[in-house]
Short mmCIF file of the C-alpha atoms (twelve columns), coordinates in Angstrom:
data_MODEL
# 
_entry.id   MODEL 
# 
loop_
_atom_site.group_PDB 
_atom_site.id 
_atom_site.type_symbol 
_atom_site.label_atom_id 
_atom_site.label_alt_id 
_atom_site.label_comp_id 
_atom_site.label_asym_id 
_atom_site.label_seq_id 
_atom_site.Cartn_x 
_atom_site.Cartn_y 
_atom_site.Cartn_z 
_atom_site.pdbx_PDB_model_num 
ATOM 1   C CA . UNK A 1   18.433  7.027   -42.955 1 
ATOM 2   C CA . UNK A 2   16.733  10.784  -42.281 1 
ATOM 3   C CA . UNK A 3   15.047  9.205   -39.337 1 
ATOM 4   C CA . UNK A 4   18.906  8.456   -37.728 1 
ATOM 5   C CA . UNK A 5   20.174  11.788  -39.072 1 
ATOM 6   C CA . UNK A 6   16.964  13.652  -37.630 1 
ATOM 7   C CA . UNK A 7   17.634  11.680  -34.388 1 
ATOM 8   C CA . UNK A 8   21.372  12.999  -34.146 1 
ATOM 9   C CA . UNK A 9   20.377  16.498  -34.996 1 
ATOM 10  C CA . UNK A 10  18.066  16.510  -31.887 1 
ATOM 11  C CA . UNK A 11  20.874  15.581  -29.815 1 
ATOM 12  C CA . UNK A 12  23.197  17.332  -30.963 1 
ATOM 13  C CA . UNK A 13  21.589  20.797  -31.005 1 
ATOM 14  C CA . UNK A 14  21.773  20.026  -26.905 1 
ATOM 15  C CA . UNK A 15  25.007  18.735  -26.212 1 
ATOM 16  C CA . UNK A 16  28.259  20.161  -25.739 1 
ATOM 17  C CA . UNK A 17  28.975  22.739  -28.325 1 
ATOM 18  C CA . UNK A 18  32.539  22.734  -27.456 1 
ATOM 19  C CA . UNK A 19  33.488  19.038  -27.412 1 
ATOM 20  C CA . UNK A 20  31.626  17.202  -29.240 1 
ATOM 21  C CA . UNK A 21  32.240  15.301  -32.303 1 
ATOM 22  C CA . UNK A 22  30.048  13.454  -34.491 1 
ATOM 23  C CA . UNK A 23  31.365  10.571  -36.863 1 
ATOM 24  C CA . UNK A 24  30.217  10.855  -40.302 1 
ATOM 25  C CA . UNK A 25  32.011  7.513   -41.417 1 
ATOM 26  C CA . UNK A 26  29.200  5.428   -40.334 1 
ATOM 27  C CA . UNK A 27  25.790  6.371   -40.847 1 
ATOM 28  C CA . UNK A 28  24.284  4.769   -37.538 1 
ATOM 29  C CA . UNK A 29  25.199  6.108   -33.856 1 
ATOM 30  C CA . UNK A 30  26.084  4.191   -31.402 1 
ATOM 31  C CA . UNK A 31  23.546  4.457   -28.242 1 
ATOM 32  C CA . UNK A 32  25.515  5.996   -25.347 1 
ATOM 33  C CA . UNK A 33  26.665  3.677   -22.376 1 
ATOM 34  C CA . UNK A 34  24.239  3.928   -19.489 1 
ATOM 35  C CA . UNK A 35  26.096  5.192   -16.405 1 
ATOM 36  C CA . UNK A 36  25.828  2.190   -13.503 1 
ATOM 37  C CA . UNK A 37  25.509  3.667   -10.009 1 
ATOM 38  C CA . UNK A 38  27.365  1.977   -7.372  1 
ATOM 39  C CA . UNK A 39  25.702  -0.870  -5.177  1 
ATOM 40  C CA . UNK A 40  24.763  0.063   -1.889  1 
ATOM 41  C CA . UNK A 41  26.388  -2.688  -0.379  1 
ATOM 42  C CA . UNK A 42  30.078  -1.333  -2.192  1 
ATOM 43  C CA . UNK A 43  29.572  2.332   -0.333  1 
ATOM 44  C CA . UNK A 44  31.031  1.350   2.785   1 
ATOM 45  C CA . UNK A 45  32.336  4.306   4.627   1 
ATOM 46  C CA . UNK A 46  36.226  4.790   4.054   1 
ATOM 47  C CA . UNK A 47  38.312  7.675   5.470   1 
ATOM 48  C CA . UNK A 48  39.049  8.844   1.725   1 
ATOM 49  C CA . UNK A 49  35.645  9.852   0.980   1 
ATOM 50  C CA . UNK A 50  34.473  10.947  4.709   1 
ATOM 51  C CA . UNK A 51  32.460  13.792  4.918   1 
ATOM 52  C CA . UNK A 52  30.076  15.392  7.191   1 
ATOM 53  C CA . UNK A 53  27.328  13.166  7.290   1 
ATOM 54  C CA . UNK A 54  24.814  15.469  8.360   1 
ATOM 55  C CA . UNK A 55  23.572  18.746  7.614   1 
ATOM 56  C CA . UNK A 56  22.023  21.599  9.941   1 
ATOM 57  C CA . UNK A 57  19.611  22.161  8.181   1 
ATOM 58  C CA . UNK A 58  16.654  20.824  6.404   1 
ATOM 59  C CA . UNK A 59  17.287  20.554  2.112   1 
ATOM 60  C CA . UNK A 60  15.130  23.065  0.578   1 
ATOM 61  C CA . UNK A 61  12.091  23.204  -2.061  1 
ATOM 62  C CA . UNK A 62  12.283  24.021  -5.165  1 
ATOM 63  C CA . UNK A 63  10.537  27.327  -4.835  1 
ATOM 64  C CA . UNK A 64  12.355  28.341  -1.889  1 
ATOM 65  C CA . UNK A 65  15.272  31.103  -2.019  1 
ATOM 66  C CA . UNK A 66  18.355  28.601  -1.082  1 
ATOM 67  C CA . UNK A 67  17.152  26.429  -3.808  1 
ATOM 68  C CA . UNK A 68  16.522  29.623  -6.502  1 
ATOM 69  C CA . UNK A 69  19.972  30.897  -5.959  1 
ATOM 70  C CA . UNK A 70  21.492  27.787  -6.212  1 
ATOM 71  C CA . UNK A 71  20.014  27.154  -9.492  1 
ATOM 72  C CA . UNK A 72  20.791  30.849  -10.572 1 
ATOM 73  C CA . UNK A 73  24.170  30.249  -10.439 1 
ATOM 74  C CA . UNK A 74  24.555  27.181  -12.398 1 
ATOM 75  C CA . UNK A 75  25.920  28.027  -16.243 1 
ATOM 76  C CA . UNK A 76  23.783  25.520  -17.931 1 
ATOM 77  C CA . UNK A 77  25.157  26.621  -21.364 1 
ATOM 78  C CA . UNK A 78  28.227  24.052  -20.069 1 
ATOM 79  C CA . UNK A 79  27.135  20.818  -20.833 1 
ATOM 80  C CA . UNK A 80  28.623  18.159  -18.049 1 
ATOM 81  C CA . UNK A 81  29.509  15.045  -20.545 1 
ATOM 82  C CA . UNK A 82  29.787  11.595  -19.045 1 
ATOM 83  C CA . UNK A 83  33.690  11.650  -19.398 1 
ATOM 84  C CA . UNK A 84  34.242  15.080  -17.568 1 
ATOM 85  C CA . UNK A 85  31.933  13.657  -14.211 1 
ATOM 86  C CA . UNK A 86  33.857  10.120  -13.982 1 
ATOM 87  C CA . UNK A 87  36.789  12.208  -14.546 1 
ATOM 88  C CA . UNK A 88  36.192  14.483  -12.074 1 
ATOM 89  C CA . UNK A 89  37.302  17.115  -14.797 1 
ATOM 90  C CA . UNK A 90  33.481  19.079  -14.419 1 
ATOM 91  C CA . UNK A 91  34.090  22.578  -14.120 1 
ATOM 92  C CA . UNK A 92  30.711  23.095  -11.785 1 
ATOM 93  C CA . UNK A 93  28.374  20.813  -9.554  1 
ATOM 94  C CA . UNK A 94  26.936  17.931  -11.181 1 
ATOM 95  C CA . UNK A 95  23.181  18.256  -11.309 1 
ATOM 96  C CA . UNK A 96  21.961  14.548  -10.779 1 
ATOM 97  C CA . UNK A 97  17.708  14.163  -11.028 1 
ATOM 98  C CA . UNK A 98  15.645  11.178  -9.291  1 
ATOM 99  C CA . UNK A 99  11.754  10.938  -8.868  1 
ATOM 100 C CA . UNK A 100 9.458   8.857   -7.151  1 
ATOM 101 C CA . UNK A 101 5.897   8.685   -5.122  1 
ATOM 102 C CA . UNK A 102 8.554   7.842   -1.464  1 
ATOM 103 C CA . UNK A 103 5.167   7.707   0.385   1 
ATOM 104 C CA . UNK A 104 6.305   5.780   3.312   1 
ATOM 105 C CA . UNK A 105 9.739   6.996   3.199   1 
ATOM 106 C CA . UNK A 106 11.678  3.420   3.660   1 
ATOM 107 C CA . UNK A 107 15.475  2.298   3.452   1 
ATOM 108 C CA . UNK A 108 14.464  1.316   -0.212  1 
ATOM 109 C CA . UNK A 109 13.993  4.955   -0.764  1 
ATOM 110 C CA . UNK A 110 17.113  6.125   1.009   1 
ATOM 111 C CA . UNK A 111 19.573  3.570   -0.771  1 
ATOM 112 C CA . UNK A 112 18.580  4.795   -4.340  1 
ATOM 113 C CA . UNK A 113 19.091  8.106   -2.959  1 
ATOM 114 C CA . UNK A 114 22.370  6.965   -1.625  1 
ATOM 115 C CA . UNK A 115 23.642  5.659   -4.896  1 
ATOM 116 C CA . UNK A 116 22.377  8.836   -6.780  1 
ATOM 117 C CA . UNK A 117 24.262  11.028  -4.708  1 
ATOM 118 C CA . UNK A 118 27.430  8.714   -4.809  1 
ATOM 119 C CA . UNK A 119 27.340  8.262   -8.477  1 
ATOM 120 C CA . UNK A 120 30.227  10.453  -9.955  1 
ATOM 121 C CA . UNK A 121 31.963  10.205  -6.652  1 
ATOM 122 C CA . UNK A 122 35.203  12.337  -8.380  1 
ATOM 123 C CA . UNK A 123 32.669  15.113  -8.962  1 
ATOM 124 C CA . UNK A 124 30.412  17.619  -6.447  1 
ATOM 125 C CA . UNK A 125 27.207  15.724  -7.043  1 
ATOM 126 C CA . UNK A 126 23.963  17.970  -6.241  1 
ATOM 127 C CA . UNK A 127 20.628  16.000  -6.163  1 
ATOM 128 C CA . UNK A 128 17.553  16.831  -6.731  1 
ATOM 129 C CA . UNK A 129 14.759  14.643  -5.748  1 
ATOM 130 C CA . UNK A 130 11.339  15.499  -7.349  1 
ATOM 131 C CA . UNK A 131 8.115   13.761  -6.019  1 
ATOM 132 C CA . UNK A 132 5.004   14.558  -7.525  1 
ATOM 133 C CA . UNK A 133 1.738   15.516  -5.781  1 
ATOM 134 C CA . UNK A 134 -1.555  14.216  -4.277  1 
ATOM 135 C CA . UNK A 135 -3.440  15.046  -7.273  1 
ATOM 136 C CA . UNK A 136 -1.565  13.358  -9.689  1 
ATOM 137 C CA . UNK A 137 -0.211  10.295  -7.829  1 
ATOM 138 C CA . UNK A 138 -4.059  9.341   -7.234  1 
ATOM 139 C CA . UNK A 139 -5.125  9.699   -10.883 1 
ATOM 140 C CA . UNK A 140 -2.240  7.197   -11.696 1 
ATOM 141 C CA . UNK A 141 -1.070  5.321   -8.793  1 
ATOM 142 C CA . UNK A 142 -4.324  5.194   -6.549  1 
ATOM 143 C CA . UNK A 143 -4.176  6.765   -3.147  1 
ATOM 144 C CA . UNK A 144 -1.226  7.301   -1.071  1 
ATOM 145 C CA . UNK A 145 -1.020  6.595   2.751   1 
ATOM 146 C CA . UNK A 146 1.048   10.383  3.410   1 
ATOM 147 C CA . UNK A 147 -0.077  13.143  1.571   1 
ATOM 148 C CA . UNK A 148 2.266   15.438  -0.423  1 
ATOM 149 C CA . UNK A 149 2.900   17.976  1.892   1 
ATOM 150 C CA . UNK A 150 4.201   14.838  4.294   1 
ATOM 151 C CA . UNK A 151 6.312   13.283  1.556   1 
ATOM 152 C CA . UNK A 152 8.469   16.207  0.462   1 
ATOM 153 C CA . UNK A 153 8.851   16.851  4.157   1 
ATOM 154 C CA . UNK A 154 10.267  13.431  4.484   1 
ATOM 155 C CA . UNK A 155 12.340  13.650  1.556   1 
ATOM 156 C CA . UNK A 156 13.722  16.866  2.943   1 
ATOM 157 C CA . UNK A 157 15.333  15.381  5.741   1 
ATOM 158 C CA . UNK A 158 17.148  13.226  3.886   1 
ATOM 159 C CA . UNK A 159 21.100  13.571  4.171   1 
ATOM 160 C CA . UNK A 160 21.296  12.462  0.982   1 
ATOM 161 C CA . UNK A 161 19.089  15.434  -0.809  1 
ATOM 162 C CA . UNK A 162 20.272  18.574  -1.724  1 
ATOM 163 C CA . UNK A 163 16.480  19.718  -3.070  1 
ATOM 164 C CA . UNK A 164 13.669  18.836  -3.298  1 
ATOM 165 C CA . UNK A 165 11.690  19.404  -6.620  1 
ATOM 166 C CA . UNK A 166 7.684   19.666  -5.354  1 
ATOM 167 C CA . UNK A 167 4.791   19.032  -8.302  1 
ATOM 168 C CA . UNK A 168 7.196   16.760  -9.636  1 
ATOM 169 C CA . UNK A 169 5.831   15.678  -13.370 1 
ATOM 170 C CA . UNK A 170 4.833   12.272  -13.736 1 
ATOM 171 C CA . UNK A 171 7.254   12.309  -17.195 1 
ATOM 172 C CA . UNK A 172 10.315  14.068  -17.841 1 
ATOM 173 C CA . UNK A 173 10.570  16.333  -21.204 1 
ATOM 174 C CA . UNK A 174 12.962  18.661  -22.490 1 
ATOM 175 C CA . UNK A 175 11.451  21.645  -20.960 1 
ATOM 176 C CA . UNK A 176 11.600  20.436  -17.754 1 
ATOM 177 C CA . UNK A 177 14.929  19.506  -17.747 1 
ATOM 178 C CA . UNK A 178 16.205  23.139  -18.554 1 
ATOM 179 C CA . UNK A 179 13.781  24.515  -16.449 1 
ATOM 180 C CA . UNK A 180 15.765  23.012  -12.990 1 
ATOM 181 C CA . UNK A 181 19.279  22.434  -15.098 1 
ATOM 182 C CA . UNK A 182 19.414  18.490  -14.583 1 
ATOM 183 C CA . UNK A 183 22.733  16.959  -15.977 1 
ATOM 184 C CA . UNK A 184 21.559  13.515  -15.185 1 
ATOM 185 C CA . UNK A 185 18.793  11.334  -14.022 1 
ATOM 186 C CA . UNK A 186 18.857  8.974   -12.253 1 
ATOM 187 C CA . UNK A 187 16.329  5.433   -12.176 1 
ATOM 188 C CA . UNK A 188 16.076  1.678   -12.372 1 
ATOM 189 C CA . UNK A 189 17.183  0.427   -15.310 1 
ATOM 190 C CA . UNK A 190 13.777  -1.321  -16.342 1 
ATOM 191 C CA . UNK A 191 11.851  0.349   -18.869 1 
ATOM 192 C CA . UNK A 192 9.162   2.207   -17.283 1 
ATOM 193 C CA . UNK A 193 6.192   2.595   -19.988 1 
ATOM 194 C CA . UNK A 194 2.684   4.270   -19.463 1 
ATOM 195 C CA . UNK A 195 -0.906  2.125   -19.549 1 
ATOM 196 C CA . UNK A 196 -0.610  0.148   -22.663 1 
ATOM 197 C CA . UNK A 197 2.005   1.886   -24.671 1 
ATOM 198 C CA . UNK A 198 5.270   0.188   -24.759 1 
ATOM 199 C CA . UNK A 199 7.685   3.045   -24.863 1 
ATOM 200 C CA . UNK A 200 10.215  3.388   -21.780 1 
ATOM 201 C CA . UNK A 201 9.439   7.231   -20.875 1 
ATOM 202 C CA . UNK A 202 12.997  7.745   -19.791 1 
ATOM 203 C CA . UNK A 203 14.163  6.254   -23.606 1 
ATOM 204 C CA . UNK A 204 14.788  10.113  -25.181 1 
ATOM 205 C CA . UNK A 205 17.368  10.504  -21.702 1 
ATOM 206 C CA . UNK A 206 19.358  7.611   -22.532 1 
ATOM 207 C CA . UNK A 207 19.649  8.286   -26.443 1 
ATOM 208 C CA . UNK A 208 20.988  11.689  -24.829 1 
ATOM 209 C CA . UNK A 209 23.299  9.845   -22.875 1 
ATOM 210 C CA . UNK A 210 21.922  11.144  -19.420 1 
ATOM 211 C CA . UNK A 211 20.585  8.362   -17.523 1 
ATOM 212 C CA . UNK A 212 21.980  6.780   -14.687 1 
ATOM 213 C CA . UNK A 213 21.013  3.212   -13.829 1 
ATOM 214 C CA . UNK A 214 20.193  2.738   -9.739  1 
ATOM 215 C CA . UNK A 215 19.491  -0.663  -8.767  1 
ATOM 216 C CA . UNK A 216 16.104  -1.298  -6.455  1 
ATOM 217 C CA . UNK A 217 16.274  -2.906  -3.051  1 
ATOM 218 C CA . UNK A 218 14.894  -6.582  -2.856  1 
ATOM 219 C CA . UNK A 219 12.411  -7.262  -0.794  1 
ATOM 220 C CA . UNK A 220 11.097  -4.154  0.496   1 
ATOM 221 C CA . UNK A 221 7.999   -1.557  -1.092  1 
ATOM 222 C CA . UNK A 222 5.468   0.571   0.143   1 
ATOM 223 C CA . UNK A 223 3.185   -1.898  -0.994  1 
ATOM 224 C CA . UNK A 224 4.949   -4.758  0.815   1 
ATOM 225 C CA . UNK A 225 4.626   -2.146  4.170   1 
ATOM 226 C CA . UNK A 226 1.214   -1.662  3.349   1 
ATOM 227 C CA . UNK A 227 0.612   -5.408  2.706   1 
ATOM 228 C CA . UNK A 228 1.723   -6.138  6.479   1 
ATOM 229 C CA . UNK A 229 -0.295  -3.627  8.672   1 
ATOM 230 C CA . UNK A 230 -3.732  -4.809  6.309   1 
ATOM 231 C CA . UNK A 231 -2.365  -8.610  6.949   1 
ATOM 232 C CA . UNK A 232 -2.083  -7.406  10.859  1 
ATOM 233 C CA . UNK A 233 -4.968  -5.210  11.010  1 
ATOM 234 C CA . UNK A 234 -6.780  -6.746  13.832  1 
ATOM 235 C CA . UNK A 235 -3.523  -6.682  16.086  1 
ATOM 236 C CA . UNK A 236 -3.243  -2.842  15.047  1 
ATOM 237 C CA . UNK A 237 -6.261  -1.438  15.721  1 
ATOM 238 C CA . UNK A 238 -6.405  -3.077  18.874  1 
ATOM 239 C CA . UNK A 239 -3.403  -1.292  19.504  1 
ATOM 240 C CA . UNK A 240 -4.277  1.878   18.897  1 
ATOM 241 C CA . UNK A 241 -7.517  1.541   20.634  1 
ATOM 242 C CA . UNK A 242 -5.200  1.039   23.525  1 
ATOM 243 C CA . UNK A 243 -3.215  4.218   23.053  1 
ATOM 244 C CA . UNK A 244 -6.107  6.044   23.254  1 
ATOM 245 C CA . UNK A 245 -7.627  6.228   19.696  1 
ATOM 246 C CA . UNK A 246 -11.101 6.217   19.190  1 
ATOM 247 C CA . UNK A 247 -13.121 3.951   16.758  1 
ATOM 248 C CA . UNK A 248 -14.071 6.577   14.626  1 
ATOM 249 C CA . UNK A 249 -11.032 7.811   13.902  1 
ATOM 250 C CA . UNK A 250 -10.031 3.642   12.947  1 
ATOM 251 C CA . UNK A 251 -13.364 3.759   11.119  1 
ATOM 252 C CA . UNK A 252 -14.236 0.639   13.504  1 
ATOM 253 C CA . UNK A 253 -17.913 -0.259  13.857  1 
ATOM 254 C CA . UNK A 254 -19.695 -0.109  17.314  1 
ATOM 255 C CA . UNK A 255 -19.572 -4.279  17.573  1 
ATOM 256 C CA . UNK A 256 -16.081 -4.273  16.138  1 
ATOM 257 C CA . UNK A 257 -14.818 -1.621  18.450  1 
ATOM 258 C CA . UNK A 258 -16.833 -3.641  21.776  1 
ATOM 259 C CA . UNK A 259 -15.261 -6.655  20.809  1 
ATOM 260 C CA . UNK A 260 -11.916 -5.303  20.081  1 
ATOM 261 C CA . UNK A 261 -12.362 -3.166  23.999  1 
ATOM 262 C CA . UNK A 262 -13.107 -6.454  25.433  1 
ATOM 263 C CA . UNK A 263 -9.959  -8.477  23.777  1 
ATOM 264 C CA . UNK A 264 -7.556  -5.445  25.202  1 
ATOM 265 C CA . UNK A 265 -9.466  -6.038  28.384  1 
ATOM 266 C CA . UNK A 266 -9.237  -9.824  28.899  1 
ATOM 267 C CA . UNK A 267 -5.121  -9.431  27.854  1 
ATOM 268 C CA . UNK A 268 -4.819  -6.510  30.290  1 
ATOM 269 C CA . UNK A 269 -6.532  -8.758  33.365  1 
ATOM 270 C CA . UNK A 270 -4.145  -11.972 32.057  1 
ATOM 271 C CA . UNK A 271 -0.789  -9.718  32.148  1 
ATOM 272 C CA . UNK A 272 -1.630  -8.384  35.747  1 
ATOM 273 C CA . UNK A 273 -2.455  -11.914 37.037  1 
ATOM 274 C CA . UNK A 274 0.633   -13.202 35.670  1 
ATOM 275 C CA . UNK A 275 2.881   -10.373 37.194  1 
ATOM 276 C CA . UNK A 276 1.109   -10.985 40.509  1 
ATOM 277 C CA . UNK A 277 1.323   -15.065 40.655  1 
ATOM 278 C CA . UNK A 278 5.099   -14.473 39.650  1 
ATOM 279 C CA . UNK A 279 5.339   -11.510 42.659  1 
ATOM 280 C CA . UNK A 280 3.874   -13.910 44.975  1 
ATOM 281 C CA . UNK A 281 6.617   -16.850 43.902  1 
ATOM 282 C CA . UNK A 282 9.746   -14.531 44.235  1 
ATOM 283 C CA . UNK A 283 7.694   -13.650 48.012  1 
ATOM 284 C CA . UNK A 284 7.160   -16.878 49.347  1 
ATOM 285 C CA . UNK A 285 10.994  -18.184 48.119  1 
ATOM 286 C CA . UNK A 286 12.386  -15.262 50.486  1 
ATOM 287 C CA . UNK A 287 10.113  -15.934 52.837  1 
ATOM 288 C CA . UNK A 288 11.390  -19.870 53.219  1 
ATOM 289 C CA . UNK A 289 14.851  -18.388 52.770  1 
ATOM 290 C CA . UNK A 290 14.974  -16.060 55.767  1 
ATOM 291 C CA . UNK A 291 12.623  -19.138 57.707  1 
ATOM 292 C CA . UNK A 292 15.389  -21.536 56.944  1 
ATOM 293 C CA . UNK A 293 18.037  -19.017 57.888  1 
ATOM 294 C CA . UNK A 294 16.923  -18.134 61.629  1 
ATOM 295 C CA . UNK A 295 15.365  -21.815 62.235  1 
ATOM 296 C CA . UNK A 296 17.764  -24.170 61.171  1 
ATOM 297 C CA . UNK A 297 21.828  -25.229 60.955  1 
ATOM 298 C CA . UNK A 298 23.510  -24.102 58.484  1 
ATOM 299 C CA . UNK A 299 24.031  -27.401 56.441  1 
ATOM 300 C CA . UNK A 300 19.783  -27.131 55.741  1 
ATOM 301 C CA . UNK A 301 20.813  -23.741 54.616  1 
ATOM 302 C CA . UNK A 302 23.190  -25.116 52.284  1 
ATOM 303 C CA . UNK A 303 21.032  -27.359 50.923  1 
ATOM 304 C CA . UNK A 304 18.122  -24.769 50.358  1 
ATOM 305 C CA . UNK A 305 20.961  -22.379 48.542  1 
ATOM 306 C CA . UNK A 306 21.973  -25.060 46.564  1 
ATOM 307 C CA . UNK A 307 18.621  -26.895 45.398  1 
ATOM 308 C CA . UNK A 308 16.088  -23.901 45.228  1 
ATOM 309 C CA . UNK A 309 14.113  -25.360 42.622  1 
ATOM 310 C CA . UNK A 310 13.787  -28.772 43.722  1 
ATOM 311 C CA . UNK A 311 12.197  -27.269 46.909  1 
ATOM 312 C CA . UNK A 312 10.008  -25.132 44.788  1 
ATOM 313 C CA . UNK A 313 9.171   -28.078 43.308  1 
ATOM 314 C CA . UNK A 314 8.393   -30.632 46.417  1 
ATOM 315 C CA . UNK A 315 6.290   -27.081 47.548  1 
ATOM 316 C CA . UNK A 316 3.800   -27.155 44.486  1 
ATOM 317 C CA . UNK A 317 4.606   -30.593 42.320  1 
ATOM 318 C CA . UNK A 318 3.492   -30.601 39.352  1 
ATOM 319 C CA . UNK A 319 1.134   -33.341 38.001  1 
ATOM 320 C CA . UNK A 320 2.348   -36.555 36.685  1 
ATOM 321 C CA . UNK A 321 1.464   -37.517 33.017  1 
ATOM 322 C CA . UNK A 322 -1.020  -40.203 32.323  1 
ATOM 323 C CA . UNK A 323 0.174   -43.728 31.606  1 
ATOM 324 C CA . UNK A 324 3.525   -43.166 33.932  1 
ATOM 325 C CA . UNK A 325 5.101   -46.066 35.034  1 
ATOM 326 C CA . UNK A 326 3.793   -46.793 39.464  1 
ATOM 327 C CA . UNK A 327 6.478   -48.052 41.160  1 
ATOM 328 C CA . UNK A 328 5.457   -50.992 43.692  1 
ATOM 329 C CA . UNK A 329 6.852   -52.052 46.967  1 
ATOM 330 C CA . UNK A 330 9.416   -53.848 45.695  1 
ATOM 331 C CA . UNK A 331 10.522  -50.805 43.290  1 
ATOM 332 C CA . UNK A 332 9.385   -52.618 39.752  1 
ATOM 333 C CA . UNK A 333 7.182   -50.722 37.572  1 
ATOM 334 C CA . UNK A 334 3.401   -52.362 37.417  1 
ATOM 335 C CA . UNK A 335 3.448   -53.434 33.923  1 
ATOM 336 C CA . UNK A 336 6.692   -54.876 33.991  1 
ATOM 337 C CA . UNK A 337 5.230   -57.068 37.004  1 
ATOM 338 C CA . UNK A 338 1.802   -58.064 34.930  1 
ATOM 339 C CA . UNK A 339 4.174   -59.140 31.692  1 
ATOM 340 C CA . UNK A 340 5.909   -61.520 34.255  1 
ATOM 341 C CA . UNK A 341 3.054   -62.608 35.457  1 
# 
């Protein structure tokens, strides 16, 4: 019982002094409903909720002046409840939060963006998309293919983003939240726990009744991306040795790179025959064209206009297949004549 009271006086002592009321009648809460963001697939554009789809200019950093003064100018002592953004009854922007590694910036990325931004779609909904950096992806992820400097650039262009939050944390605490005035944030629903402890980092958000639940996109991950170019990595490098690229910048051993020079080689010398033989065809059937049209009547003409491939064909036939039937003099095929005899 003083653990559930405890609990309540934690959340209370940052929510809504205004209009909040806690029941006394029972002596366990409730947990708050989890906000559900809409499915990609529902945010079709409609003429009610057209806007200017693009922007000017790129969203800003965290640090920079654009994103200071907007966060200067948010009252953060009003408390945006769940009720007042469906309602559409907030007094200021809605501050929604999402995080992420987005190395590889895919449509995966973009569509939980989308839904973040289009969650409260009755309210001014600013996001804020923090991604956290080299250093401290590595020492829990592994290594990334773009560094940070490349991701928030990538998350910066964006139509979705308003700002984006650089040296992102890895988890979210109180302090942080106040810190850039976040109303909501915004993940999968799936708890997301740390090495072996079992404890969904985003749990004290949802007791607070902040979270928003984004759904993921099937089928598609940075390490599915990654997965294809290493499954492909012969046909890559090969094409970037093409381009230009030198082994040592592919990392590419001396033999490696040879045979890989020789492989372009061989394709290169097979694509230019192939154009050539098929140059020399469309010749040669121009050249019996105009022959047929000063040498002959105009009924062999016809024929040639009519039957081009045939010709072709009586010009260069092409093998027959073992076994065929031979016609003899009298037109029967040979083994039809032996089984008679």
């Amino acid at each position: 019982m003083s653990s559930s009271a405890r609990k309540r006086t934690r959340s209370e002592s940052r929510a809504s002094s205004s209009s909040n009321e806690i029941t006394a009648t029972s002596p366990s809460t409730s947990k708050p409903s989890v906000v559900m963001a809409p499915s990609p697939t529902c945010l079709a554009p409609t003429m009610s909720r057209r806007m200017l789809m693009s922007n000017v200019q790129a969203a800003p950093l965290s640090y920079e002046d654009l994103a200071c003064q907007e966060r200067d100018s948010i009252d953060y002592s009003v408390k945006i409840s769940q009720e007042m953004a469906e309602t559409g009854t907030s007094p200021r922007r809605v501050r929604v939060y999402a995080d992420g590694i987005y190395d590889l910036f895919h449509q995966g990325h973009a569509r939980q963006l989308l839904q973040a931004k289009n969650v409260f779609p009755k309210c001014e909904v600013y996001l804020l998309v923090g991604c956290c950096n080299d250093e401290l992806t590595h020492s829990h992820k592994g290594k990334t293919v773009m560094d940070d400097g490349e991701r928030y650039e990538a998350l910066r262009h964006c139509r979705y983003v308003d700002e984006v939050v650089v040296d992102a944390p890895w988890t979210l605490d109180n302090e942080f939240l106040d810190l850039h005035k976040i109303d909501f944030v915004a993940h999968d629903d799936a708890p997301y726990t740390i090495g072996s402890s079992d404890d969904d980092v985003y749990d004290f958000v949802k007791k607070r009744g902040m979270f928003v639940a984004t759904q993921r996109t099937e089928g598609v991950s940075t390490s599915d991306i990654v997965a294809r170019i290493v499954r492909d990595y012969d046909t890559y490098v090969r094409r970037n040795l093409a381009r230009g690229y030198s082994r040592q910048e592919l990392n590419v051993s001396f033999l490696k790179g040879q045979k890989y020079k020789l492989q372009n080689k061989v394709d290169s010398i097979r694509s230019d025959v192939h154009d050539k033989i098929n140059k020399w065809e469309e010749q040669s059937k121009e050249m019996i064209g105009s022959f047929l049209h000063m040498f002959t009547t105009p009924s062999i003409e016809e024929i040639w206009n009519s039957g081009k491939e045939r010709i072709a064909r009586a010009i260069s036939p092409s093998p027959s297949r073992e076994g065929s039937p031979v016609p003899d003099q009298e037109g029967e095929p040979r083994e039809k004549q032996m089984r008679l005899s």
